[in-house]
N, C-alpha and C positions, 0 to 999 in steps of 0.2 A: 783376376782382380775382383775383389767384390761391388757388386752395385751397389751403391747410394739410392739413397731416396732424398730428392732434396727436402722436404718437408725435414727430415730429420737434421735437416744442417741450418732451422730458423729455431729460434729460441724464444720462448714466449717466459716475460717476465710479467708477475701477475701487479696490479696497483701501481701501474704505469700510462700514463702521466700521471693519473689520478686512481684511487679507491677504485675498484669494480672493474677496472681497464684490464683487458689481459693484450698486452703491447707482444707484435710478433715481430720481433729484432731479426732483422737478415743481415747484418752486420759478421753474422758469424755466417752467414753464406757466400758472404761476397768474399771473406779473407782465406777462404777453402777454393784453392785453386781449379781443382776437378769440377766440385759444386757450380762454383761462377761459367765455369765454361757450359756448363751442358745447361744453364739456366737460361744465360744468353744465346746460345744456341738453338736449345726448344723455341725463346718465342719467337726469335726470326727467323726459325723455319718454316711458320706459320704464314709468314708475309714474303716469305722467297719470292712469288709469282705474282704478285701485286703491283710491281712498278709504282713503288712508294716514290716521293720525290721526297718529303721532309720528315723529318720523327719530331713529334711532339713532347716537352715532358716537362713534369712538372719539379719544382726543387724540392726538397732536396735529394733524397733517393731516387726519384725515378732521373735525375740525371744522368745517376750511374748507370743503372739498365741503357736509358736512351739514348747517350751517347754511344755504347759498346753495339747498340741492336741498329742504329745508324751506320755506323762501320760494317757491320756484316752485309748490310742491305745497298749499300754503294749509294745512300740517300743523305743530306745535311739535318743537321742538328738544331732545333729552334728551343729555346728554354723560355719558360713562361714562369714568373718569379710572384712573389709578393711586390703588392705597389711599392714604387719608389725606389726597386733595385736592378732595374732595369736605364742604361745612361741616354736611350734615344726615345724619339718620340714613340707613345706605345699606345696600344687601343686597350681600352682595361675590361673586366665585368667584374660584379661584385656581387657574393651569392651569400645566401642563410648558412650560418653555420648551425651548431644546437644550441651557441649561447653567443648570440651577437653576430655581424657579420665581418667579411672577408674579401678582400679584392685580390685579382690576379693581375700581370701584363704580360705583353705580347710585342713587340718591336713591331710597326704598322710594316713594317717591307719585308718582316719575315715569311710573308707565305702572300704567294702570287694567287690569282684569282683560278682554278681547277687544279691545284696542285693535290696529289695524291697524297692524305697525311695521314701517318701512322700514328695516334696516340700513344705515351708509353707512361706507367707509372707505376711503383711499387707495390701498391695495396688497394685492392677496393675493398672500401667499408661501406659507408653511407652513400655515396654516388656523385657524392656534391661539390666535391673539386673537379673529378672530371667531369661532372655536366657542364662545370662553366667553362672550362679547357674546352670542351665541342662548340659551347656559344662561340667564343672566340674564333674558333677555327673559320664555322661559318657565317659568322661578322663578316670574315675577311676572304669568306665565298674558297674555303679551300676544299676539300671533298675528303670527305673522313671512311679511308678503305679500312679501317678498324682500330678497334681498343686493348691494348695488351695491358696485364697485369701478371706479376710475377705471385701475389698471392690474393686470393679471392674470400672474405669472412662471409659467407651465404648464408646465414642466418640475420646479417643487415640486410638483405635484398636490395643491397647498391646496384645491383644490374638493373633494376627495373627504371631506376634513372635513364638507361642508357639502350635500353628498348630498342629504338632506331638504329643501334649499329651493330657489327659485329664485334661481339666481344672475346676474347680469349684469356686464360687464365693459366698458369703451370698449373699450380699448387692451390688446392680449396679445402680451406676446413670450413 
């Protein structure tokens, strides 16, 4: 059987959302049954030996990833949404976007005080959702044994956000 490269099963449509946006659709990675397995796969092999208690992940995409990378890892599932989509009491932050700002939540009983949490989310670009996904974590005193990402645009230097932790990437253009 031939290898895949997963890179070649994300689609980049140019002027998405906007003019000058080169948008990289994993939609066609995820509906590629081989693809999706060895994506989920790679990153939580990365975290096998970590004794993760919770995965972290932001909506919408990375729920896919962090529910499936939860199941591998025998850890629970916490989803951090836009305000107001969340039905229990939640601890929020609210961070710069590049035109106006943005709030996240968190369910206040989702993560216990030294719980191992894995961040999980589809894309890093600018750094800026999940910089406030780590405020939150450690709001709520949980201990961040690293940052996954299924793909990495390294030319924003969104890592440098995220300095402080270990980060992991499959896929980097």
């Amino acid at each position: 059987m031939k290898e895949i490269k997963l890179q070649d099963r994300v689609r980049s449509i140019p002027d998405f959302p906007k003019p000058g946006i080169l948008f990289k659709d994993i939609t066609t990675l995820l509906k590629d049954k081989e693809a999706f397995t060895r994506a989920v796969d790679g990153l939580a092999a990365q975290y096998r030996d970590k004794k993760i208690d919770q995965v972290v992940a932001v909506e919408a995409r990375g729920f896919i990833l962090g529910g499936a990378i939860a199941h591998k890892l025998g850890a629970g599932f916490v989803p951090v949404r836009k305000k107001g989509k969340l039905p229990w009491q939640t601890n929020s932050v609210t961070y710069d976007l590049e035109y106006g700002t943005d709030t996240l939540e968190i369910h206040r009983d989702a993560i216990k005080p030294n719980d191992r949490i894995l961040i999980v989310d589809d894309l890093l670009a600018t750094g800026g959702t999940v910089k406030a996904v780590s405020d939150l974590v450690r709001q709520m005193q949980g201990k961040i044994a690293g940052i996954a990402f299924l793909i990495e645009l390294t030319d924003l230097k969104g890592i440098d956000k995220l300095k402080d932790y270990p980060v992991y990437s499959l896929i980097k253009y």
